[in-house]
C-alpha positions in Angstrom: 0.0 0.0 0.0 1.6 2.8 -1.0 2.0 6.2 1.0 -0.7 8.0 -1.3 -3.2 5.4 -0.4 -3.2 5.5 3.3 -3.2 9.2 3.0 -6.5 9.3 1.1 -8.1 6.6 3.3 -7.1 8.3 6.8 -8.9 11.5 4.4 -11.9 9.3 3.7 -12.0 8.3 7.4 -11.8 11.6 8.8 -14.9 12.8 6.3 -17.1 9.9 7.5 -16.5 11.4 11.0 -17.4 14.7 10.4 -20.4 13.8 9.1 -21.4 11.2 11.6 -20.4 14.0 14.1 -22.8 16.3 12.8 -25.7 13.4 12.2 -25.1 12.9 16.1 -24.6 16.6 17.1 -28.3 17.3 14.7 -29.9 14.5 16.8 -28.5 15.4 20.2 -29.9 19.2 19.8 -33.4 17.4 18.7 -33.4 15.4 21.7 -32.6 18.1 24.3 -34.6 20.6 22.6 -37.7 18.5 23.5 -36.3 17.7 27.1 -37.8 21.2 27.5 -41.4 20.4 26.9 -41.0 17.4 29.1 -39.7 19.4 32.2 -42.4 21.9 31.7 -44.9 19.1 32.6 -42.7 17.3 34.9 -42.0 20.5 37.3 -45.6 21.4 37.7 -45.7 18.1 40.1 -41.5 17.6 41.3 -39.2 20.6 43.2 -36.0 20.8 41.4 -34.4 18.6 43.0 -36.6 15.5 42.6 -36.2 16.5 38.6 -32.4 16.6 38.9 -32.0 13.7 40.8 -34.8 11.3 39.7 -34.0 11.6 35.8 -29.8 11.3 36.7 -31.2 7.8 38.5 -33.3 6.6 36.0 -30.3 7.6 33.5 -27.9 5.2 36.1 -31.0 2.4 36.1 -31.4 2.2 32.6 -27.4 1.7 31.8 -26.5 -0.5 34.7 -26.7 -3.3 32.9 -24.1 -2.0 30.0 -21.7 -1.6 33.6 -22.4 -5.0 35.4 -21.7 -6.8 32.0 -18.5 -4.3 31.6 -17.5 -4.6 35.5 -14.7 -7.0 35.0 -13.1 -5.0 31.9 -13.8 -1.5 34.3 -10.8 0.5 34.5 -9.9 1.3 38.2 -7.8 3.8 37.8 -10.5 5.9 35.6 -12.6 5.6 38.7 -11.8 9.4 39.7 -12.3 11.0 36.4 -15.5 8.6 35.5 -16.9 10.0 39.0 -16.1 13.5 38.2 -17.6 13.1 34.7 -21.2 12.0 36.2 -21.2 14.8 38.8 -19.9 17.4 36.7 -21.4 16.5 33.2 -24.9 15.3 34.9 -26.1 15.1 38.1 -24.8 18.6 39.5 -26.0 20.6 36.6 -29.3 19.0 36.2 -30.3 19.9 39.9 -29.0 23.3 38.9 -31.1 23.7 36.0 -34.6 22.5 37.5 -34.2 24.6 40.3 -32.4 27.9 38.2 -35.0 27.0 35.1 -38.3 27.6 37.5 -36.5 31.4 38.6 -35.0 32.8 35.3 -37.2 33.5 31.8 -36.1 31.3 29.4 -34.4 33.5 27.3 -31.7 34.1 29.6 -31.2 30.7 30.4 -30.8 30.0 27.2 -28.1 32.5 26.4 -26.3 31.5 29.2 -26.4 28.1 28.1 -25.1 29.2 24.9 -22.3 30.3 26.5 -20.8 26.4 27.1 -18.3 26.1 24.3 -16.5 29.1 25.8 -16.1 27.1 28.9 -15.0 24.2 27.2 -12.3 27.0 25.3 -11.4 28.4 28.7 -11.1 25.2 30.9 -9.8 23.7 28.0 -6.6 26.0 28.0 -6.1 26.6 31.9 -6.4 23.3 33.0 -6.0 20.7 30.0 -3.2 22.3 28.2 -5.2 22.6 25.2 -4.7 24.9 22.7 -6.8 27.8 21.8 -6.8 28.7 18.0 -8.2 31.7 15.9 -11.1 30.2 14.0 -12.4 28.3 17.6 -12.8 31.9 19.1 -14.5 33.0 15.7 -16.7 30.5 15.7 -17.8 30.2 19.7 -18.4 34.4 18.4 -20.6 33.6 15.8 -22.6 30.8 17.1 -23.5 32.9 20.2 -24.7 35.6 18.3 -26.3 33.7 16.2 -28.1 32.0 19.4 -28.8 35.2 21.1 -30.7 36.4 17.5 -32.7 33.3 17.7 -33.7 33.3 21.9 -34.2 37.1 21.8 -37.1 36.7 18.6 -38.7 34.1 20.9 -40.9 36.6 22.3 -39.1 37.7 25.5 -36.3 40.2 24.7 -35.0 40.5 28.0 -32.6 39.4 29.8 -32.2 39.9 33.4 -28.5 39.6 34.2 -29.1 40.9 37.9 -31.3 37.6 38.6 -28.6 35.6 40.8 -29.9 32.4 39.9 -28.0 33.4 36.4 -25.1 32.2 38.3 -26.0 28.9 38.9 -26.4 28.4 35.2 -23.1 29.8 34.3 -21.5 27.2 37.8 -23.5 24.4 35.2 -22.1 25.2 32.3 -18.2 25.7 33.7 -19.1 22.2 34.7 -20.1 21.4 31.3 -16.8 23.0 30.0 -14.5 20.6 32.6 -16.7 17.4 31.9 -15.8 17.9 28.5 -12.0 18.1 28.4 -12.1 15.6 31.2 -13.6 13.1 29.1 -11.4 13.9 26.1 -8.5 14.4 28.0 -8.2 11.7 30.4 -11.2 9.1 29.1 -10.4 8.9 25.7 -9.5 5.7 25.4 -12.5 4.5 27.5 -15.6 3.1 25.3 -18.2 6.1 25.6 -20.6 3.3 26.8 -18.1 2.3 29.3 -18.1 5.9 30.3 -21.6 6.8 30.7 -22.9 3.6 32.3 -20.1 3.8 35.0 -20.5 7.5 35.5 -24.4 7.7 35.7 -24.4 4.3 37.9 -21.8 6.3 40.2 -24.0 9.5 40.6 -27.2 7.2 39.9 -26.6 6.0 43.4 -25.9 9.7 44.9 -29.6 10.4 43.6 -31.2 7.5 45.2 -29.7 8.5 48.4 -30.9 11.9 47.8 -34.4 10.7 46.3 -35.2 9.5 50.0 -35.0 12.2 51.7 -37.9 13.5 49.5 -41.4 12.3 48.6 -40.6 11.3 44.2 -40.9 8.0 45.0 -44.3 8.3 46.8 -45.4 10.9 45.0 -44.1 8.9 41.2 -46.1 6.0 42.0 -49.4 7.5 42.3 -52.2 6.7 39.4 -53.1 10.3 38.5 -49.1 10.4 37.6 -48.4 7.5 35.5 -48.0 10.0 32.9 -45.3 12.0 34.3 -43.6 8.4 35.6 -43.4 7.6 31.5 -41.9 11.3 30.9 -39.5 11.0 34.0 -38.3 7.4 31.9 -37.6 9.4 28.6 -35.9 11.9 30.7 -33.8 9.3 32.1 -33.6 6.5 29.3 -32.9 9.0 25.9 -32.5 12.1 27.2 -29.6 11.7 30.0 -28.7 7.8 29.3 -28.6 7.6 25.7 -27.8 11.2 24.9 -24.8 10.8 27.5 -23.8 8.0 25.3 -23.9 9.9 21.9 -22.3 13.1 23.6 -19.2 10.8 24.7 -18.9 9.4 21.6 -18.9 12.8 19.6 -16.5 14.3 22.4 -14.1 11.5 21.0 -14.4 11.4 17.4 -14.7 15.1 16.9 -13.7 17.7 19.6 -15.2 19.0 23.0 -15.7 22.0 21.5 -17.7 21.3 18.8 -19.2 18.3 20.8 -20.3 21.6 22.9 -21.4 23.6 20.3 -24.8 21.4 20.5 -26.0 24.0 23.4 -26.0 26.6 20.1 -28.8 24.1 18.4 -30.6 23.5 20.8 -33.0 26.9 21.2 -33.5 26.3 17.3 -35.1 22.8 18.2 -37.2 24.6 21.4 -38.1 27.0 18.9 -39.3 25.1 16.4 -40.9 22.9 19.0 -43.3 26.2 19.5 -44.7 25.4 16.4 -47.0 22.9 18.0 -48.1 25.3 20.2 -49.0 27.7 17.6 -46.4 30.1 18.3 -45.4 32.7 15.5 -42.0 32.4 13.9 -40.3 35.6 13.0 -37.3 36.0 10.0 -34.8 36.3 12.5 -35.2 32.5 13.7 -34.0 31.9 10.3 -31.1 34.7 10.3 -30.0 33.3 13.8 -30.4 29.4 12.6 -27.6 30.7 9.4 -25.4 32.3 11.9 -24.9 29.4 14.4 -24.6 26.5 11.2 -21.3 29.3 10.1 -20.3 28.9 13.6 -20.5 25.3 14.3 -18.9 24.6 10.5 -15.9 26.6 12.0 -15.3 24.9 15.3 -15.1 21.5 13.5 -12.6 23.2 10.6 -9.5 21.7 10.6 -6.1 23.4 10.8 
């Protein structure tokens, strides 16, 4: 085989993982652009903390059997960083979010959600000895403006900085930012479902322990909320297990940059999900939709 030949197959290889990185990134946004309507309905019933906690153990109950069939193959010394990974990339934020997500209007929640791939930049270069390069910045630039164009023709156009519940959000997504580079630092060699079984069973069992000292588990059972058990499962089974999964995967064969660009798609998805609801959409959900694709295209250029 001649030196020609492997270079155009490692080209043909790297292609078919941009594109599968973008098929999974597309999906990902879909999935957690829903999540929204489902904690709408599930809050109205659950505090914060029941949501946090009772999807993050559902997540760990719906993988453990991917981490008792992988127990013998686990990797003791990735115990710390596959920890870490389910209380900073899961179980932390998502308490943060139910309880910030009931105080602060949605459009601020979502720009400072939006602001994730510059955590991943950031944490990425202070502690991960990654390197920052021109066209990242450009494009974590672009695809925020192009996501504060789409939230802020959502209806609400403000945003109350002052609320300090924003600070939570931006504690969850400098979590999201370290989970990140933790996983593509030091668990890159670790199968992503070997990573997100292991890490949701870890902090699957914090949120049992946490479950009990509330009333989700006497309140879940009860027949006038059968429904809200079956959204608290896709919560758990697709939208934290199997979407941890996916993200862990992308995070491998891409970068956790663009990986974290996803948080850019994901108000297009919640917007277009208002469709349904017989919201109005204006141009600029289009304009801001063209900005963040520029944005994400960059992060995933190569040098």
């Amino acid at each position: 085989m001649t030196k020609k030949t492997i270079l155009i197959k490692k080209a043909l290889a790297n292609e078919d993982k941009t594109l599968i990185s973008w098929i999974l990134l597309l999906f990902l946004a879909f999935v957690w652009g829903l999540s929204f309507i489902l904690v709408k309905k599930v809050v109205v019933n659950f505090s914060a903390v029941e949501l946090g906690a009772g999807r993050i153990f559902i997540a760990g109950l719906c993988l453990s059997p991917w981490a008792f069939k992988n127990f013998r193959n686990f990797p003791q010394e990735k115990t710390l960083p596959l920890l870490c990974s389910g209380l900073l990339g899961y179980l932390i934020p998502a308490v943060i979010f139910g309880l910030a997500g009931s105080k602060l209007n949605s459009s601020l929640a979502g720009t400072l959600n939006a602001t994730t791939p510059l955590f991943v930049l950031v944490m990425g270069a202070l502690f991960f000895s990654r390197k920052i390069e021109k066209f990242q910045i450009t494009g974590i630039v672009i695809g925020f403006i192009g996501s504060l164009i789409l939230i802020l023709s959502g209806g609400s156009h403000t945003l109350d900085f002052n609320n300090p519940y924003a600070l939570l959000i931006i504690a969850a997504t400098i979590m999201y930012g370290t989970n990140a580079n933790l996983v593509g630092t030091h668990l890159s060699s670790v199968r992503p479902i070997i990573i997100s079984s292991f890490s949701l069973l870890f902090v699957g069992l914090i949120a049992f322990v946490i479950l009990l000292f509330t009333d989700f588990f006497q309140k879940i059972f009860l027949p006038e909320n059968h429904l809200l058990l079956l959204y608290f499962i896709l919560l758990g089974a697709i939208n934290s297990g199997l979407a941890a999964v996916l993200y862990n995967y992308v995070l491998q064969i891409s970068s956790p940059v663009f990986a974290s660009s996803v948080t850019y798609l994901i108000p297009i998805v919640a917007t277009l999900a208002g469709l349904f609801d017989g919201e109005s959409i204006s141009i600029w959900l289009y304009v801001g939709m063209a900005i963040i694709l520029v944005g994400i295209y960059l992060l995933n250029k190569k040098k």
